[in-house]
C-alpha positions as CSV (number, residue, x, y, z in Angstrom):
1,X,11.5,-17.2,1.5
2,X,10.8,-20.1,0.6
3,X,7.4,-22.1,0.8
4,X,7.7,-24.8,3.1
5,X,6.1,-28.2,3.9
6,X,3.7,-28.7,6.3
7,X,2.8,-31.9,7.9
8,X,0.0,-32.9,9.9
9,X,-1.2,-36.7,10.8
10,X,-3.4,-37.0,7.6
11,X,-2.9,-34.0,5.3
12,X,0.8,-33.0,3.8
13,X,0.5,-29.5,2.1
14,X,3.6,-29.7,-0.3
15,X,5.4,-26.7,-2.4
16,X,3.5,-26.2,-5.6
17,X,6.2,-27.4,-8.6
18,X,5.6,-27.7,-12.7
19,X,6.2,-31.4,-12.4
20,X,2.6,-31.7,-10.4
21,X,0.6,-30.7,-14.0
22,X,1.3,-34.6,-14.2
23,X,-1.7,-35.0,-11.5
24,X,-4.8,-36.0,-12.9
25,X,-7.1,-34.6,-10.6
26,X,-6.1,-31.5,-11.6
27,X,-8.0,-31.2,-14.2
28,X,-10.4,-34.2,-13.8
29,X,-13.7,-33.6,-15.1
30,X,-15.4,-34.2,-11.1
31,X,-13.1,-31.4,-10.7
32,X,-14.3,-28.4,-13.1
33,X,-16.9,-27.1,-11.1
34,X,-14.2,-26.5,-8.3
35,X,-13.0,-23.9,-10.5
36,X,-15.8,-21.6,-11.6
37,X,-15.6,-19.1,-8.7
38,X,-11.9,-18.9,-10.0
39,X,-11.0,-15.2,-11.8
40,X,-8.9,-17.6,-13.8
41,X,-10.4,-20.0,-17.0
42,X,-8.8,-23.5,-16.3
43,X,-10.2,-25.8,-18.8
44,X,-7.2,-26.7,-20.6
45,X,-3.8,-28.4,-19.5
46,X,-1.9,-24.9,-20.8
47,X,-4.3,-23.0,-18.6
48,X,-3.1,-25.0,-15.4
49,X,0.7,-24.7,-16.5
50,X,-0.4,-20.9,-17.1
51,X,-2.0,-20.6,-13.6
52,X,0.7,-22.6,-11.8
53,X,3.4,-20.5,-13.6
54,X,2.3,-17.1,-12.4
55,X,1.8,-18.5,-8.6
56,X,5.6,-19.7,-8.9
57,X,6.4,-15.7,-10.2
58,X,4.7,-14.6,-7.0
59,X,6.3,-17.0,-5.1
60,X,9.5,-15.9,-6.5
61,X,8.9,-12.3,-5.9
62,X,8.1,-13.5,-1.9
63,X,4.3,-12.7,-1.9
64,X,3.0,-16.1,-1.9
65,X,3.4,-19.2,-1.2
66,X,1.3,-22.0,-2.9
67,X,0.9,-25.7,-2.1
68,X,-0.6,-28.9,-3.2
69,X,-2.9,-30.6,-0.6
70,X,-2.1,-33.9,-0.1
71,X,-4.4,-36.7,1.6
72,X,-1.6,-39.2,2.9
73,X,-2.5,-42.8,2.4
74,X,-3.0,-45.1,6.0
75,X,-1.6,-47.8,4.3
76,X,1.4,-48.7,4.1
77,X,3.0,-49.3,0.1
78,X,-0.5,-47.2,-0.9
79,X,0.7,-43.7,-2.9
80,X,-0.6,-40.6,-0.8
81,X,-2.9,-38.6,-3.2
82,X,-3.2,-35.0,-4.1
83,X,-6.1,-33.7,-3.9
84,X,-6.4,-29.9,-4.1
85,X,-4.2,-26.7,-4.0
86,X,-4.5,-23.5,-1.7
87,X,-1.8,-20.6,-1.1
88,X,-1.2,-17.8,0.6
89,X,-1.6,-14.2,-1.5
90,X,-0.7,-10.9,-0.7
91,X,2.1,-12.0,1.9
92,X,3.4,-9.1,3.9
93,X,6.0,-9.5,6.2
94,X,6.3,-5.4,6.9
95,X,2.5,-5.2,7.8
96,X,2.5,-8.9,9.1
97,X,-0.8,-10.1,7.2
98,X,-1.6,-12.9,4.2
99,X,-4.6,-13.9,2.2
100,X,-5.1,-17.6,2.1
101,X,-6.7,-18.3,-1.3
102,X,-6.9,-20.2,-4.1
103,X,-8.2,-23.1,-2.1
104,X,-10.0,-26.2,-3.6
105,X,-10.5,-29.8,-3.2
106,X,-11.6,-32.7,-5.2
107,X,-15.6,-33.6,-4.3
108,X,-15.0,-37.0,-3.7
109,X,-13.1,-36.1,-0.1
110,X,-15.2,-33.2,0.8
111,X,-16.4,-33.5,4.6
112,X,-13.7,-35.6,5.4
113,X,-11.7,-32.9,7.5
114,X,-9.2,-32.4,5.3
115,X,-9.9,-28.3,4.8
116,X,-9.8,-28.4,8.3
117,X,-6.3,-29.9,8.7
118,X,-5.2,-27.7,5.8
119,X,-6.2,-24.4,7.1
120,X,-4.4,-25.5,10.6
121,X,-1.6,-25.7,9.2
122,X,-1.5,-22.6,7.2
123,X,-2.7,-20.9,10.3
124,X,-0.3,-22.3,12.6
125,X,2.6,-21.3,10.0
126,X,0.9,-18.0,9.8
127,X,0.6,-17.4,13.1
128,X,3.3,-19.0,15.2
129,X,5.7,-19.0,12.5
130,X,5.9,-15.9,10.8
131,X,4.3,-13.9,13.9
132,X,1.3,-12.5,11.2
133,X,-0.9,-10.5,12.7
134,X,-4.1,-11.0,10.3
135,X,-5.1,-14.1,8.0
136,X,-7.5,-12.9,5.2
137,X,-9.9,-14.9,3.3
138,X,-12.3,-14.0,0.3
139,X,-15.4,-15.6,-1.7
140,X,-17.4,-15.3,-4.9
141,X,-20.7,-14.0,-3.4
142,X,-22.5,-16.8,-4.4
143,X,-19.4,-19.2,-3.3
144,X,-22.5,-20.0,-0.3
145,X,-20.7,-23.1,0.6
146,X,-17.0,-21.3,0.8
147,X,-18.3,-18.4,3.2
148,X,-20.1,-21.3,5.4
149,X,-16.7,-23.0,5.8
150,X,-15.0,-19.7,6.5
151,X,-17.3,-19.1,9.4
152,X,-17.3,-22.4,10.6
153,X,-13.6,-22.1,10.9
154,X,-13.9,-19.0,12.6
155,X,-13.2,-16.3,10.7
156,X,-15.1,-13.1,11.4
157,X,-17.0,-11.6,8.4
158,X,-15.7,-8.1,7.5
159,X,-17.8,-7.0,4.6
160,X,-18.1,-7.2,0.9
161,X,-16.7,-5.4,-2.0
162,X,-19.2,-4.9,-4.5
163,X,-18.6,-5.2,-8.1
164,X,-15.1,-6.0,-6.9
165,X,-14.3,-8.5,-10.0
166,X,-15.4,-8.9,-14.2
167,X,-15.3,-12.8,-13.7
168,X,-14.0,-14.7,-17.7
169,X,-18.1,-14.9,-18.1
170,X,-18.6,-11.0,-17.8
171,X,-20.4,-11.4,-15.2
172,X,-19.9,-9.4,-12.0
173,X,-18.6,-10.8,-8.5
174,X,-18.7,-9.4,-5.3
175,X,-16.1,-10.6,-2.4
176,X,-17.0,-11.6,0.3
177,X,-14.2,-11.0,3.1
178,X,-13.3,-12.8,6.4
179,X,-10.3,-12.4,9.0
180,X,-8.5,-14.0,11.7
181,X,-6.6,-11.9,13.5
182,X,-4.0,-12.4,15.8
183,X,-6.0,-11.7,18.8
184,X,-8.3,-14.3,17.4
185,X,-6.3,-17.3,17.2
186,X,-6.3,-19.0,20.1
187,X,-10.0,-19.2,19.9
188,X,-10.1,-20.3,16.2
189,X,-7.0,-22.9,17.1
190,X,-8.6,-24.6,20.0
191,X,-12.2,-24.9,18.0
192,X,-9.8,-26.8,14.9
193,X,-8.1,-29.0,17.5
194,X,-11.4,-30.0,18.7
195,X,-13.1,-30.3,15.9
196,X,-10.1,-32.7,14.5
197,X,-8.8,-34.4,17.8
198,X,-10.6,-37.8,18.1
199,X,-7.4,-39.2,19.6
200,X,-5.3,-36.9,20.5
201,X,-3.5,-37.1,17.2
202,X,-3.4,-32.8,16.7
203,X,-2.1,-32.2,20.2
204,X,1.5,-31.4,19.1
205,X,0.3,-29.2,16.3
């Protein structure tokens, strides 16, 4: 299966190619911080085309489905901008449940909804799409900021696994999970509509 493109009126998450190691933000230096609650070290350009490589091989062998996030530009002639990645992991079609993971942003447009817009769109996919009947999500423990988003979203929290991960450090990390279920979606779709709908924009979503 493969991963598709979704479009909403600001954000455009893209299939995750080789040719987007060209980005810069990437691996901008405002950028590195994103990536210490990652199990992977990314601190060199052959760490990226490492990490991107194995999310292709999952791809490939139909458990994920990665994307670039992509801020599109309201000007006209003015290049839209990448400015994270997130994917789905674990993707079960028999079971009918995903992770979304691997989900960061540059700093400079945090707060600016675009998360938000993101995560509708994966959900949607998830949920009206595929017919999935659970949406996972995971954090570092001290990932404080991640597991505030998750619940502002409107994931339920559903426990931690402790000593779950050896992070590249040594140190320990335990997960935190969250869910949406299909029972929950409705709820958690109408809260992102509001919370995104100035003008009316999402309505079709």
């Amino acid at each position: 299966m493969p991963t598709p493109t979704l479009e909403g009126p600001r954000v455009r998450l893209e299939p995750l190619t080789l040719a987007h190691l060209l980005e810069p933000v990437l691996l901008a230096p405002e950028v590195a911080h994103t990536w210490r609650h990652f199990r992977d070290v990314l601190k060199t350009p052959a760490d990226l085309r490492t990490w991107v490589q194995n999310a292709l091989k999952l791809e490939a062998a139909g458990t994920g489905m990665p994307w670039v996030t992509i801020l599109k530009s309201p000007t006209a002639g003015t290049p839209d901008k990448v400015v994270g990645t997130t994917r789905y992991i674990d993707l079960d079609l028999n079971n009918r449940t995903v992770e979304i993971g691997n989900t960061w942003l540059a700093p400079v447009i945090h707060g600016a909804n675009v998360n938000p817009e993101a995560k509708l769109l994966q959900l949607t996919y998830a949920f009206e799409t595929l017919k999935l009947r659970r949406v996972a999500l995971k954090t570092h423990h001290e990932n404080l900021q991640s597991q505030a988003a998750m619940r502002k979203l409107g994931a339920q929290y559903e426990g931690t696994f402790r000593n779950h991960m050896i992070m590249p450090d040594g140190s320990t990390r335990h997960s935190v999970w969250f869910s949406i279920t299909q029972e929950d979606w409705p709820q958690v779709q109408q809260g992102l509509k509001s919370r995104l709908d100035i003008d009316g924009s999402l309505a079709s979503l």
